[in-house]
PyMOL CGO cylinders between C-alpha atoms (Angstrom):
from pymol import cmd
from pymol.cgo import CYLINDER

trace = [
    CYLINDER, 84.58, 129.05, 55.01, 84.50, 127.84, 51.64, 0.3, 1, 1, 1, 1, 1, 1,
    CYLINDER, 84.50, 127.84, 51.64, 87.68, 126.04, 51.96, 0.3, 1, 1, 1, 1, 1, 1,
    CYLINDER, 87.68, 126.04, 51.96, 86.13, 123.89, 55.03, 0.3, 1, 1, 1, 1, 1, 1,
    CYLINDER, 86.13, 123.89, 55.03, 82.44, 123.75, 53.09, 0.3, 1, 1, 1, 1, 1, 1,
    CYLINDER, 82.44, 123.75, 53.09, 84.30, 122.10, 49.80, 0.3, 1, 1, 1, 1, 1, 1,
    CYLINDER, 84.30, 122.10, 49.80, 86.48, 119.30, 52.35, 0.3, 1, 1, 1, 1, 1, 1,
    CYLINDER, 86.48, 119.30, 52.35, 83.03, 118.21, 53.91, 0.3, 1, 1, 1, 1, 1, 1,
    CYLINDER, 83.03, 118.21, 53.91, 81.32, 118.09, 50.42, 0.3, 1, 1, 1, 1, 1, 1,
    CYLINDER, 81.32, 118.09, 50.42, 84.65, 116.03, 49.22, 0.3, 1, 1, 1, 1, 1, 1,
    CYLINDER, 84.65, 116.03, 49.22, 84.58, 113.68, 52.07, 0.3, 1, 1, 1, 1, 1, 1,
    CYLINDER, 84.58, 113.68, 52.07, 81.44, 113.17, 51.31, 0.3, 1, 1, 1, 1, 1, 1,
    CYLINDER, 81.44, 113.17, 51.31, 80.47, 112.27, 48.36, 0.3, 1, 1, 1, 1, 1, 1,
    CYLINDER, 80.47, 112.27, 48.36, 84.68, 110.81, 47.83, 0.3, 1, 1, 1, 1, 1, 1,
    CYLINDER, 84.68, 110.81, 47.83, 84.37, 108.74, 51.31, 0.3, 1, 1, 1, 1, 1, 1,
    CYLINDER, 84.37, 108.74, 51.31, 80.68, 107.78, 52.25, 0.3, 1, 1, 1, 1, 1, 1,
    CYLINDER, 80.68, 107.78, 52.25, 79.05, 107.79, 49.52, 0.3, 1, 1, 1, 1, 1, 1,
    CYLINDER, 79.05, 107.79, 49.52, 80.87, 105.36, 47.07, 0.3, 1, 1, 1, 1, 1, 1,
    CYLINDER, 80.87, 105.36, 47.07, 81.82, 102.61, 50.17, 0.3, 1, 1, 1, 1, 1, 1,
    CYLINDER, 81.82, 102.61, 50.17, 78.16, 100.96, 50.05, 0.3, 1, 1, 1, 1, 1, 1,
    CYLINDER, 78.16, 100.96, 50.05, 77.92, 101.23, 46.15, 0.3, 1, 1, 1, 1, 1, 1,
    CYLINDER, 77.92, 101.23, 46.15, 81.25, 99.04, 45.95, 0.3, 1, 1, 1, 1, 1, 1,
    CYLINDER, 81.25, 99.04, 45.95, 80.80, 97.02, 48.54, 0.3, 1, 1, 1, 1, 1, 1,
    CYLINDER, 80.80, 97.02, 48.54, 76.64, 95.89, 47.42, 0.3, 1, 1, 1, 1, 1, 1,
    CYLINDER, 76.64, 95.89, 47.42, 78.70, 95.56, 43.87, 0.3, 1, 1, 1, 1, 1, 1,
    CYLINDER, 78.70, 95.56, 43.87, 81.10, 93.37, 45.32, 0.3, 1, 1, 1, 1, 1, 1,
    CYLINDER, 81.10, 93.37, 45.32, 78.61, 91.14, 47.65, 0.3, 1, 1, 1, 1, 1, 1,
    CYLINDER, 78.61, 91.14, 47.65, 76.56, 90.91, 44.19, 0.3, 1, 1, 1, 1, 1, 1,
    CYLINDER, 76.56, 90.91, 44.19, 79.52, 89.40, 42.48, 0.3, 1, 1, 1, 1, 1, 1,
    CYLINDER, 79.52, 89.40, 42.48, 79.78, 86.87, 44.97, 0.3, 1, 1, 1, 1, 1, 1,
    CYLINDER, 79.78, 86.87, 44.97, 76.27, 85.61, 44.74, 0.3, 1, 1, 1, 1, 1, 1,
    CYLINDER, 76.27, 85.61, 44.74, 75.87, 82.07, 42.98, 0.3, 1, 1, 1, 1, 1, 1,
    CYLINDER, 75.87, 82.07, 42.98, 71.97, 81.73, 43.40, 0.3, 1, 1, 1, 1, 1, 1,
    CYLINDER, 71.97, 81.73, 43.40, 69.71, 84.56, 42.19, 0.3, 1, 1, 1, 1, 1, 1,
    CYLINDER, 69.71, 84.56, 42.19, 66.19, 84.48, 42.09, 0.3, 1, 1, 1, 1, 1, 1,
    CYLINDER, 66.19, 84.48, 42.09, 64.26, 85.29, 38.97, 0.3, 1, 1, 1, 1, 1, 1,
    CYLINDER, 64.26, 85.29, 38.97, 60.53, 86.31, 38.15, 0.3, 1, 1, 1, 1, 1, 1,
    CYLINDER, 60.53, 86.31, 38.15, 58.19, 84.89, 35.82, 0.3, 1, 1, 1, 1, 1, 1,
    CYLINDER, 58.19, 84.89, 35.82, 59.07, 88.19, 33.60, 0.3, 1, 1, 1, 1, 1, 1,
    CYLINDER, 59.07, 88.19, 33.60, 62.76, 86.95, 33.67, 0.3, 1, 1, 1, 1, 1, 1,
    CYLINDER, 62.76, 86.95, 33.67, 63.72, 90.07, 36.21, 0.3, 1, 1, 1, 1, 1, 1,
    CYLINDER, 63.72, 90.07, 36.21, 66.68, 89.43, 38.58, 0.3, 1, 1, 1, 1, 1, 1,
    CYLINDER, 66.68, 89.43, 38.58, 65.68, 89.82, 41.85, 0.3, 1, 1, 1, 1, 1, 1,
    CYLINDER, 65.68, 89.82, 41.85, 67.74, 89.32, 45.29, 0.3, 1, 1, 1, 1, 1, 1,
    CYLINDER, 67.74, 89.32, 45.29, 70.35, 86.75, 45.83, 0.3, 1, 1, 1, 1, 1, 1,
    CYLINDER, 70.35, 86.75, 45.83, 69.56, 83.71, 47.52, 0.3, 1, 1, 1, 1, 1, 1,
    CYLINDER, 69.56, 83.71, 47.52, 72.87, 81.46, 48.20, 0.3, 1, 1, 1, 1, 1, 1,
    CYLINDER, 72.87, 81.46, 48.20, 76.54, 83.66, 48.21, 0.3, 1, 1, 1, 1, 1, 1,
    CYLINDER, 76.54, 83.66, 48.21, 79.98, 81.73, 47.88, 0.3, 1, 1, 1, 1, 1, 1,
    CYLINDER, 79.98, 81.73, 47.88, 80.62, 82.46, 51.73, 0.3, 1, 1, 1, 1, 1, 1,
    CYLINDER, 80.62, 82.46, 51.73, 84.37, 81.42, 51.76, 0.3, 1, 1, 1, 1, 1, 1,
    CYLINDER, 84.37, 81.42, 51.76, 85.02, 83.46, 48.97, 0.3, 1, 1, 1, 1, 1, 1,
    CYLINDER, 85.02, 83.46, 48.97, 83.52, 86.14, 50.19, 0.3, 1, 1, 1, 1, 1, 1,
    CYLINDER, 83.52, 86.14, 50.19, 85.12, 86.02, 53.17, 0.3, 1, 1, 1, 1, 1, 1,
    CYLINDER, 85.12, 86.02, 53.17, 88.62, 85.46, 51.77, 0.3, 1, 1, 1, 1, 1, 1,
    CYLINDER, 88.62, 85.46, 51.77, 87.84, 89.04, 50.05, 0.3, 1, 1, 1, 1, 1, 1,
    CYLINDER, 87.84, 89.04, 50.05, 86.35, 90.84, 53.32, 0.3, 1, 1, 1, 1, 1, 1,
    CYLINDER, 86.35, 90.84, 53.32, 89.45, 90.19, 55.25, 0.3, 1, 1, 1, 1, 1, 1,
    CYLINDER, 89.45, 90.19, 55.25, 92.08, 90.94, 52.69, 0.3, 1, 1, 1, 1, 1, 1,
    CYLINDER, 92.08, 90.94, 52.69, 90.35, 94.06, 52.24, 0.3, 1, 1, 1, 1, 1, 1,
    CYLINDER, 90.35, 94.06, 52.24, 90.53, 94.73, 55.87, 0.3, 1, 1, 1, 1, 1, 1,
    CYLINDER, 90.53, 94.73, 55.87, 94.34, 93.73, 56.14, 0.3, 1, 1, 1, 1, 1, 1,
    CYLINDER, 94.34, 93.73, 56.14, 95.01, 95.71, 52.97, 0.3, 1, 1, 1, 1, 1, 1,
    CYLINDER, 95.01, 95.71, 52.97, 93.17, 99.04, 54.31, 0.3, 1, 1, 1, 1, 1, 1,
    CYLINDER, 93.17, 99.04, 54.31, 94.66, 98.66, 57.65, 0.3, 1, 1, 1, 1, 1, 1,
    CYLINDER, 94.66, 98.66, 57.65, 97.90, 98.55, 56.42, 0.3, 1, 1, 1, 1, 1, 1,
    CYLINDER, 97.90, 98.55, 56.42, 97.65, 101.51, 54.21, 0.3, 1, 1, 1, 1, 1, 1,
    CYLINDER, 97.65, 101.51, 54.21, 96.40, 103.35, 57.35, 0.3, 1, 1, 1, 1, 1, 1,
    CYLINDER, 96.40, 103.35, 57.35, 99.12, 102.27, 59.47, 0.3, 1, 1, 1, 1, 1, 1,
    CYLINDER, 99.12, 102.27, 59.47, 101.60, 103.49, 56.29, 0.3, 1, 1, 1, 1, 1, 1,
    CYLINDER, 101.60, 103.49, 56.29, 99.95, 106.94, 56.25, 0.3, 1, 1, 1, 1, 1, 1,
    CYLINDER, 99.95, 106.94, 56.25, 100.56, 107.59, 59.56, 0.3, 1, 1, 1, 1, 1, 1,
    CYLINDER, 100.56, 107.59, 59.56, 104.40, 106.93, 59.89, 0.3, 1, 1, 1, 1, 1, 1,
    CYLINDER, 104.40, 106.93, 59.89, 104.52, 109.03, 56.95, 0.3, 1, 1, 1, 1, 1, 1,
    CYLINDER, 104.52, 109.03, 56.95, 102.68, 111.72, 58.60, 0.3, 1, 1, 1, 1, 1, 1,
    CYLINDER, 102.68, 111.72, 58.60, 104.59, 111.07, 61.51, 0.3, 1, 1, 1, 1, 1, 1,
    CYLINDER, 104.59, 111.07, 61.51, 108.41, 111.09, 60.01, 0.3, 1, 1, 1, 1, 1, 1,
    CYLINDER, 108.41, 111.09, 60.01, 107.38, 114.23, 57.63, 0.3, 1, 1, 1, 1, 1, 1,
    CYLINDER, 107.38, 114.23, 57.63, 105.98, 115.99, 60.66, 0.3, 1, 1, 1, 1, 1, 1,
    CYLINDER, 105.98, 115.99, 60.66, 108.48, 119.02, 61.19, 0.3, 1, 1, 1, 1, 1, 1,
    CYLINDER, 108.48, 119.02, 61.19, 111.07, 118.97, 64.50, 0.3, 1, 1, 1, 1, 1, 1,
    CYLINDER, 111.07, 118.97, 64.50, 110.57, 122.87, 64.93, 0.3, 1, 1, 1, 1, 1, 1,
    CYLINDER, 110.57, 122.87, 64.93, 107.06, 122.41, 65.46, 0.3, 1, 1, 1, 1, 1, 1,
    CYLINDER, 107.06, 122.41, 65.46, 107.92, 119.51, 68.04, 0.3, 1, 1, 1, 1, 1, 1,
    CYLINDER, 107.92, 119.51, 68.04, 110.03, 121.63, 69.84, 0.3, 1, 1, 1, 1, 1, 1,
    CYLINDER, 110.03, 121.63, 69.84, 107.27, 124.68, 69.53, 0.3, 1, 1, 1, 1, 1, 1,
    CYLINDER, 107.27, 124.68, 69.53, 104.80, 122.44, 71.61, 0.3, 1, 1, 1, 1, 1, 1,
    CYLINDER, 104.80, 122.44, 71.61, 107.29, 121.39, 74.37, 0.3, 1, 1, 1, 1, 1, 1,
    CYLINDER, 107.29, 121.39, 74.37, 108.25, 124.99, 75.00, 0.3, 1, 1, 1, 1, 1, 1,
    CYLINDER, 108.25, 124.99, 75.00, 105.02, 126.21, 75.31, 0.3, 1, 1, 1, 1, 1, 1,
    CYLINDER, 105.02, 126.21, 75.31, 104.13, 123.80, 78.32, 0.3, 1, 1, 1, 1, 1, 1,
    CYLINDER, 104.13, 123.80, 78.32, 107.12, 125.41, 80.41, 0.3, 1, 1, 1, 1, 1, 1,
    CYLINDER, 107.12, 125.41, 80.41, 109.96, 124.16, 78.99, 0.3, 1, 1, 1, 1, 1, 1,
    CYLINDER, 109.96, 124.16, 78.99, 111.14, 120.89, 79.96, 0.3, 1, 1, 1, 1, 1, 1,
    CYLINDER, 111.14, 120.89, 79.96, 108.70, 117.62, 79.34, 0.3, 1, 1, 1, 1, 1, 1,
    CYLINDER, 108.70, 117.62, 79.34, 106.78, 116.55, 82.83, 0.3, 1, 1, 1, 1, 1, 1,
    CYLINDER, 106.78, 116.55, 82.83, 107.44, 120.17, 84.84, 0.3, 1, 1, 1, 1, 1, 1,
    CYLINDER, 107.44, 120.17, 84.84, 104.25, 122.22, 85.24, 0.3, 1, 1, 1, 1, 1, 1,
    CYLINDER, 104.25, 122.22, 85.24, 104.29, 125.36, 86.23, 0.3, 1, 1, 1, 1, 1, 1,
    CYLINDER, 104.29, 125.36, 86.23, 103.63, 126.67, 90.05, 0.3, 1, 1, 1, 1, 1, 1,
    CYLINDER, 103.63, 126.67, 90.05, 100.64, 129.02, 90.43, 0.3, 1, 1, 1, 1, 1, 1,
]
cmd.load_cgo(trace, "trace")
């Protein structure tokens, strides 16, 4: 129980949590325009460098993807053979033959 209680806090607060705090920190650095009170306050962005932006948005997205598509042919080469063969024998032996009732 505890074991499955500490993976959900850890994906938590190490997967949801910090995504929006980069990402508004990133959008902020891309801002070119901010507007300012009369106190001298920074308030919210008016005018972003949009290419830019963009240029970071999709190398991000290429960049993530292909660490995700990495992770899984690890997963998938380091997955055991035994095991493999475990899972086809339970089904009736050979691939595609059910079994009669």
């Amino acid at each position: 129980f505890y074991s499955v209680l500490s993976s959900g806090i850890n994906a938590e607060y190490g997967g949801t949590l910090p995504s929006p705090i980069i990402f508004g920190w990133v959008i902020d650095k891309f801002c070119t325009v901010w507007r300012v009170s009369e106190d001298g306050t920074r308030g919210n962005c008016w005018l972003y460098d949009i290419d830019n932006l963009m240029l970071w948005f999709i190398t991000m997205r290429v960049v993530l993807r292909c660490l995700s598509v990495t992770c899984y042919f690890i997963c998938w080469w380091v997955y055991p053979e035994s095991t493999k063969k475990v899972e086809g024998e339970e089904n009736g032996g050979e691939k595609g033959e059910k079994n009669a009732i």
